[in-house]
C-alpha positions as CSV (number, residue, x, y, z in Angstrom):
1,X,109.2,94.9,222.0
2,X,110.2,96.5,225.0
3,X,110.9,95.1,228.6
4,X,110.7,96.8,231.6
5,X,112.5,94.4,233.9
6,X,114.1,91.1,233.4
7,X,113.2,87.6,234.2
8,X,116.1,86.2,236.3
9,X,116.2,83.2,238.6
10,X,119.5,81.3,240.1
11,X,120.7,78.3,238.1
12,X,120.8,75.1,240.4
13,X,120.4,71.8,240.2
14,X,119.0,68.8,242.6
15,X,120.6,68.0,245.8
16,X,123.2,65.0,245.3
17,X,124.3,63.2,248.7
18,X,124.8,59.8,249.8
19,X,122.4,57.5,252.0
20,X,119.1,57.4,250.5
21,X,118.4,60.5,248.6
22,X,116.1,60.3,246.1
23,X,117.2,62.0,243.2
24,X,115.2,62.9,240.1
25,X,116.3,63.0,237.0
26,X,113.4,64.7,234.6
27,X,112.3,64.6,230.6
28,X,110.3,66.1,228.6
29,X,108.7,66.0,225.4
30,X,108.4,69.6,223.8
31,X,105.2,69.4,221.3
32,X,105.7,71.9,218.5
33,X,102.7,73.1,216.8
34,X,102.1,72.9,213.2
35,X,102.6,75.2,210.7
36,X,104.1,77.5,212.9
37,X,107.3,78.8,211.8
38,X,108.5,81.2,212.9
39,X,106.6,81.5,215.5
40,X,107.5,81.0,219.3
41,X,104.1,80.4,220.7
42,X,103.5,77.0,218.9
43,X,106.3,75.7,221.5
44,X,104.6,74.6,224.1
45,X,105.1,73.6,227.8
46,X,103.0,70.9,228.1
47,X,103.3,67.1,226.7
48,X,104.2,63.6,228.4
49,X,106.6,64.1,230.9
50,X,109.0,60.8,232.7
51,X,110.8,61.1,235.8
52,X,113.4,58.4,236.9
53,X,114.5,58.2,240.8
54,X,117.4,57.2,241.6
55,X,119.2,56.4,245.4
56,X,122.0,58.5,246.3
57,X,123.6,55.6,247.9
58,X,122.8,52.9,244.9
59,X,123.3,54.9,241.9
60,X,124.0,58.0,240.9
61,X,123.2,61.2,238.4
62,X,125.9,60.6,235.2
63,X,126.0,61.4,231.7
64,X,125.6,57.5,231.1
65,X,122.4,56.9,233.5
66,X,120.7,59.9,231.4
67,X,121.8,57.9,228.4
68,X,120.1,54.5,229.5
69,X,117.0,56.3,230.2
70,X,116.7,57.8,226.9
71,X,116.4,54.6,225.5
72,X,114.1,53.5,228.2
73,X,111.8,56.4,226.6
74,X,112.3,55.0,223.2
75,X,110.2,51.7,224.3
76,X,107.4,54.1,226.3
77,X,104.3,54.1,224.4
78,X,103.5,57.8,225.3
79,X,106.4,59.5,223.6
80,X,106.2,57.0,220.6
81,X,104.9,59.9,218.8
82,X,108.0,61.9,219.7
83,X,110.9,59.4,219.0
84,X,109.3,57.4,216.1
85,X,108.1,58.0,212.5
86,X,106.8,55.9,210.0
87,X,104.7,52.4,209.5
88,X,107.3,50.5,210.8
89,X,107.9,52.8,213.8
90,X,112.1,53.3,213.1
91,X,113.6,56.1,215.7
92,X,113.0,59.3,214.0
93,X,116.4,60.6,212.6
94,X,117.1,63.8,214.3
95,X,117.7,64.0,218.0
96,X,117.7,67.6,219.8
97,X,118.2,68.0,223.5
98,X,117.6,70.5,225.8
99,X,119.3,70.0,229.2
100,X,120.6,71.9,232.4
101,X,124.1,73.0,232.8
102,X,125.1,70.5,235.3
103,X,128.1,68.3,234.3
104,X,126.2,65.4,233.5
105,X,124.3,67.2,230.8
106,X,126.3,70.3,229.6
107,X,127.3,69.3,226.1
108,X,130.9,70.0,226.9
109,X,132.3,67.6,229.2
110,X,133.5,64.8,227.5
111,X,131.3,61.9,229.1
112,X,127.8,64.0,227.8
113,X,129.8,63.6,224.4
114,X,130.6,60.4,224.7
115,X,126.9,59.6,225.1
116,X,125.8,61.7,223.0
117,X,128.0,59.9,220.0
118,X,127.3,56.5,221.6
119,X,123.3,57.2,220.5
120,X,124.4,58.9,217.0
121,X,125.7,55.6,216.4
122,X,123.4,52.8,217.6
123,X,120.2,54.5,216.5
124,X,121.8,55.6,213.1
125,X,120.9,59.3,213.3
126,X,121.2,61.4,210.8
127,X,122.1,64.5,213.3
128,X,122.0,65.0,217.4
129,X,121.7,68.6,218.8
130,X,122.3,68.8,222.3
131,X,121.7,72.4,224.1
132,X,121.6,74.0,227.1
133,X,120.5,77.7,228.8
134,X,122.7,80.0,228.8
135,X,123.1,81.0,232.8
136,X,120.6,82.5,235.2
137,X,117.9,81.2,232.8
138,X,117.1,78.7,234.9
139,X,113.3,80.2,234.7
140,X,112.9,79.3,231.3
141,X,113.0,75.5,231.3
142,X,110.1,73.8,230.2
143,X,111.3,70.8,232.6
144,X,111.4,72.6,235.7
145,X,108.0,74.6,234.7
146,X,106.3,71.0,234.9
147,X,107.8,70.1,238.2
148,X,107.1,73.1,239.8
149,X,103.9,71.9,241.1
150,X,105.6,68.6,242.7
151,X,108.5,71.1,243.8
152,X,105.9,72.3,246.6
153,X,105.2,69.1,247.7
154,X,107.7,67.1,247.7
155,X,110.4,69.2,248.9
156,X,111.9,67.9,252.1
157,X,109.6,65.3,252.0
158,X,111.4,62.0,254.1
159,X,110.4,58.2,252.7
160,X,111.4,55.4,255.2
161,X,114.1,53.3,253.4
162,X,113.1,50.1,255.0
163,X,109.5,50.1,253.8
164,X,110.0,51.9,250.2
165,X,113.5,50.3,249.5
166,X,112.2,46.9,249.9
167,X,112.5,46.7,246.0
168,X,116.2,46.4,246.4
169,X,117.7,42.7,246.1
170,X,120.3,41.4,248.8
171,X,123.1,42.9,246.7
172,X,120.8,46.4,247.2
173,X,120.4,47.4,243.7
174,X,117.3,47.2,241.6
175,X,116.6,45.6,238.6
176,X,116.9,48.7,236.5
177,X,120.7,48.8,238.2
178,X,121.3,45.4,237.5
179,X,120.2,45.6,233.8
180,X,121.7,48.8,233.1
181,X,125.0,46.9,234.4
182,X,124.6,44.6,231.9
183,X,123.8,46.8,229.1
184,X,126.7,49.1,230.3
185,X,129.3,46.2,229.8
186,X,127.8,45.3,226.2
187,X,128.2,49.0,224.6
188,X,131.5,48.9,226.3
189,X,132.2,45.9,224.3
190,X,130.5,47.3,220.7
191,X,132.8,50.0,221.6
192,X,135.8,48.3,220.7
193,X,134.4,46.5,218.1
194,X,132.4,43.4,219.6
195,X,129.9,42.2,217.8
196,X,126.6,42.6,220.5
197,X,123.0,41.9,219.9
198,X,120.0,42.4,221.7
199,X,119.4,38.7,221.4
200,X,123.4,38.1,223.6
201,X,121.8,41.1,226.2
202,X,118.6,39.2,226.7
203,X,120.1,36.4,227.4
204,X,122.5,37.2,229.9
205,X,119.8,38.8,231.8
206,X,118.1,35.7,232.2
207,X,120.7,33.6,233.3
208,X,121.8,36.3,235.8
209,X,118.8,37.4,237.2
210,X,118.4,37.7,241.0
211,X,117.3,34.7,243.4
212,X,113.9,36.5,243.8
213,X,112.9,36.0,240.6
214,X,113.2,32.4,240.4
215,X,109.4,31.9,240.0
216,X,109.2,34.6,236.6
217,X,111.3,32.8,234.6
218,X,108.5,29.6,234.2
219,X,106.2,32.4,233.0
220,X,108.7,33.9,231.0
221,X,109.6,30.6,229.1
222,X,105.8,30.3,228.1
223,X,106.3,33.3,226.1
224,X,106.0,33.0,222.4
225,X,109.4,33.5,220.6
226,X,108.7,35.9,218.4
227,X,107.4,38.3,221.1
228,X,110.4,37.8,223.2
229,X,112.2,41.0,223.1
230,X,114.4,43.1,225.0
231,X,112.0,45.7,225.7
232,X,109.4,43.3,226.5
233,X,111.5,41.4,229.2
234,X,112.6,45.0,231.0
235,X,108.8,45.8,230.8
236,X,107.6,42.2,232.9
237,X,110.7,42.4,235.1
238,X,110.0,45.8,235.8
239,X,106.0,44.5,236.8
240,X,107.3,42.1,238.6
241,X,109.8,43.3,240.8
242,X,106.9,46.2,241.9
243,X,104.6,43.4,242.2
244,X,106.8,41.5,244.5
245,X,107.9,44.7,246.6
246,X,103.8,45.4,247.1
247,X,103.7,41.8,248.5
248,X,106.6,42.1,251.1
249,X,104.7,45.7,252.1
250,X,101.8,44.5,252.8
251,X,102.9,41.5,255.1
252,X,105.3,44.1,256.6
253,X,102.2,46.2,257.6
254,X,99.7,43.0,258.1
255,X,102.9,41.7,261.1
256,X,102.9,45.3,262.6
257,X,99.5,45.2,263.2
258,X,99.5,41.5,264.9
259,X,101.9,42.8,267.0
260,X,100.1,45.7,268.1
261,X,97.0,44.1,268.8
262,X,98.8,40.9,270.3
């Protein structure tokens, strides 16, 4: 094989500032064909692809907000045939990453490790690759290849914080940021030898939750027991919170135009 000029583009990552910067933080999943050993071309560059925003001024990109949203992708039915195996749908026992270079992904800075040995041991894996590109290959990441059609659009593109940021609560923070709070303080405590359960997590959400969702908790009581889970709770909080910030937009745009026809 012979090349007559190389592929080289700068390595960079996404703008990080405070105020309300939306930063994205991207994944992937890499389908591998079968029965290709051996072969490069049966990687591919296409498959289900989840991208998490987060506020420059409420949160921020870290080796442990990467870490709660891999297990956000765990409960995602479209890369349940990436993460899980078998009839009882257990997380498959290898994990291999391919990230950027930035600090809060290169495998060697100590909080990516951190992570990355806080997952070996609560899923029970049986091995956890983490990689990244070697510099100036930047060109090369499957990641960026999918966003490169949003990248067009979406680049210096302003949202007005007091329509899309009505989701925040009076303290400002989400409910993704006030559960991953909460789920922050309980590996903290497993990490010194607590014992922690998903059962103990649930149920400091729901005695903690917000003032705003005073009326989902009625609706969440009438839930059978056996199908209150974890995941299950994130899921309807999730729903409702974007329910109630689709409410508060549209009276915000019904009053604008009473007062411009008034």
């Amino acid at each position: 094989m012979h090349l007559e000029y190389q592929v080289q583009l700068p390595d960079h990552d996404w703008v990080v500032a405070s105020g309300h910067k939306l930063i994205p933080s991207v994944y992937a999943e890499i389908v591998i064909g079968a029965n290709g050993l051996g072969k490069p071309e049966v990687v591919g560059y296409s498959g289900p692809t989840y991208t998490a925003i987060r506020s420059g001024k409420h949160s921020s990109s870290t080796a442990s907000a990467h870490g709660k949203d891999f297990e956000k992708l765990l409960c995602i039915p479209e890369f349940e045939a990436l993460t899980k195996c078998g009839t009882d749908k257990s997380v498959k026992p290898i994990l291999i990453l391919t990230v950027d270079g930035g600090p809060d992904e290169n495998p060697r800075y100590q909080k990516v490790i951190e992570t990355a040995i806080h997952h070996f041991k609560k899923q029970n894996f049986d091995a956890v690759f983490v990689a990244t590109n070697s510099p100036v290959r930047s060109s090369f990441n499957r990641v960026e290849r999918r966003m490169a059609p949003l990248n067009r659009e979406l680049a210096g593109l302003i949202l007005q914080h007091d329509h899309y940021g009505s989701h925040l609560d009076n303290s400002d923070q989400s409910i993704m940021n006030f559960i991953a709070r909460i789920e922050q303080i309980a590996a903290q405590l497993k990490d010194i030898g607590a014992a922690v359960d998903d059962t103990q997590i649930l149920a400091k959400i729901q005695v903690s939750l917000p003032s705003n969702f005073q009326y989902f908790m009625p609706a969440w009581d009438s839930t059978p027991q056996e199908l209150k889970t974890l995941s299950l709770l994130i899921k309807r909080l999730v729903k409702e919170e974007t329910s109630q910030a689709r409410t508060k937009n549209s009276k915000l745009e019904n009053d604008a135009q009473v007062a411009f026809f008034s």
